[in-house]
C-alpha positions as CSV (number, residue, x, y, z in Angstrom):
1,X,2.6,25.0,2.9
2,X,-0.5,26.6,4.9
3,X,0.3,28.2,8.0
4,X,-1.8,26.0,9.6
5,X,-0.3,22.9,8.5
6,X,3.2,24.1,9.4
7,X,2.1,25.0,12.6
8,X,0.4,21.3,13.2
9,X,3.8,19.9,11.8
10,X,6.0,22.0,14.7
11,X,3.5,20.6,17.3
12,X,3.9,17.2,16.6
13,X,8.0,17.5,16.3
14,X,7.6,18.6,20.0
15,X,5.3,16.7,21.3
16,X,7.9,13.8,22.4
17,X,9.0,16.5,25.0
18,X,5.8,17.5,26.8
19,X,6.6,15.9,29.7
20,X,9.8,17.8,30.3
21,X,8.2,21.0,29.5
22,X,4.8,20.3,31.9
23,X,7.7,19.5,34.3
24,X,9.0,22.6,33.8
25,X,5.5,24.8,33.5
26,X,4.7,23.0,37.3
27,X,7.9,24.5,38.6
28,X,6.9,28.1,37.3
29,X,3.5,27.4,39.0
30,X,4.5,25.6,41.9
31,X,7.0,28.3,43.1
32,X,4.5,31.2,42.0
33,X,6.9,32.9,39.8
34,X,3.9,33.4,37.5
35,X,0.7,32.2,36.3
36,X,1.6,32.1,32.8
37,X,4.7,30.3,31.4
38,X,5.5,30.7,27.9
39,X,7.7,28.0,26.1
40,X,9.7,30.1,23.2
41,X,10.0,27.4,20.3
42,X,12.7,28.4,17.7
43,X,15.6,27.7,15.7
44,X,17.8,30.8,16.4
45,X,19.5,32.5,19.4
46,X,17.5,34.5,21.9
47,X,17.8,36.5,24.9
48,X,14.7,35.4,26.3
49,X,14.0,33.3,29.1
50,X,15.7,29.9,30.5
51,X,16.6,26.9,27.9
52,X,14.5,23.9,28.2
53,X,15.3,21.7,25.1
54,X,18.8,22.5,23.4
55,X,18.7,20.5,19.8
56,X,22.6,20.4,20.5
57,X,22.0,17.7,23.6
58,X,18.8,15.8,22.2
59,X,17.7,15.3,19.2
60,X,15.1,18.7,17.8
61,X,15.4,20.7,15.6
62,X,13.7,23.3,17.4
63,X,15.1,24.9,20.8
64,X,12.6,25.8,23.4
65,X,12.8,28.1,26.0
66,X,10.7,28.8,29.3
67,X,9.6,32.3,29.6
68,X,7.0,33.8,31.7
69,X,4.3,36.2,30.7
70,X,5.8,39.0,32.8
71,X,9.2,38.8,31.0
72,X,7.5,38.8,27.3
73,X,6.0,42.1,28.8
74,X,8.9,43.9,30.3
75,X,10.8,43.4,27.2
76,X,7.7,44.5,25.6
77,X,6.8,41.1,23.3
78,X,3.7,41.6,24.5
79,X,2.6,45.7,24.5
80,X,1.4,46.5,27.8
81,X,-2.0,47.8,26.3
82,X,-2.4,43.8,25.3
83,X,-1.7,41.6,28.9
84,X,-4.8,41.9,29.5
85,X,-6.7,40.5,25.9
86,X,-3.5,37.6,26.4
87,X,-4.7,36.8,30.3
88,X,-8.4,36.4,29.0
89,X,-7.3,33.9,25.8
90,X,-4.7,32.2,28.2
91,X,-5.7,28.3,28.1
92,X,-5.7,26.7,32.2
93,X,-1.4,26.0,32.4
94,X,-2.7,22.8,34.1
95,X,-4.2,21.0,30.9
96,X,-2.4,23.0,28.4
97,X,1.4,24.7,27.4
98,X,1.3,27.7,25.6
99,X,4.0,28.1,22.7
100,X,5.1,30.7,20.9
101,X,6.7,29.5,17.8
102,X,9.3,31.7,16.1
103,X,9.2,30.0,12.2
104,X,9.6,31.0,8.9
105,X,5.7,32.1,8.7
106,X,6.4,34.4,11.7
107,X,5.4,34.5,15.3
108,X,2.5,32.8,16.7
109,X,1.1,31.7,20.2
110,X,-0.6,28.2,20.4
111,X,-1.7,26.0,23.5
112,X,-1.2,22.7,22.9
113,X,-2.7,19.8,25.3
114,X,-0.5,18.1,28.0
115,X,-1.8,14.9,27.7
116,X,-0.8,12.9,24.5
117,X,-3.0,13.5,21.6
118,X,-2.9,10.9,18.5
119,X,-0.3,12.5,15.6
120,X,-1.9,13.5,12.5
């Protein structure tokens, strides 16, 4: 399966929690703890940021965490020589959550809308 496709496939599986996690994203924003929350989707166990979704109390199979920019950098996710490429490609937290999906085809960032968006 194409990268791509996987990645679409992951999007849509979350997409019934969006409102929890813009609920969540407004909280990091409201309350200034940064300008750029991360949601950590994946299947494993992590010592990264505060647990959102638990597939153990709702049905997922993914697990996504809320993280903020600053922490992917202090534990040095994110190289220090790259905040500032990340800042620039950051989509507005207002109309869009940024993910980073942990899969089997690796680690990759992705904004997807906050408003519903029709399932492919």
């Amino acid at each position: 399966m194409k990268e791509e496709t996987i990645l679409k496939q992951i999007e849509r599986e979350i997409r019934q929690y969006v409102t929890v996690l813009a609920k969540a994203a407004d909280a990091v924003l409201d309350q200034e703890i940064s300008n750029y929350p991360i949601f950590i989707v994946h299947q494993g166990e992590l010592e990264v940021g505060v647990n959102v979704i638990d597939p153990q109390k709702v049905p997922s199979n993914w697990t996504i965490d809320l993280s903020i920019l600053e922490e992917f950098a202090a534990k040095q996710i994110i190289k220090s020589e790259n905040i500032e490429n990340f800042r620039k490609v950051y989509k507005d937290p207002q109309t869009n959550l940024c993910l980073f999906i942990l899969s089997e085809i690796g680690a990759n960032f992705i904004f997807m809308p906050r408003k519903d968006i029709p399932a492919n």
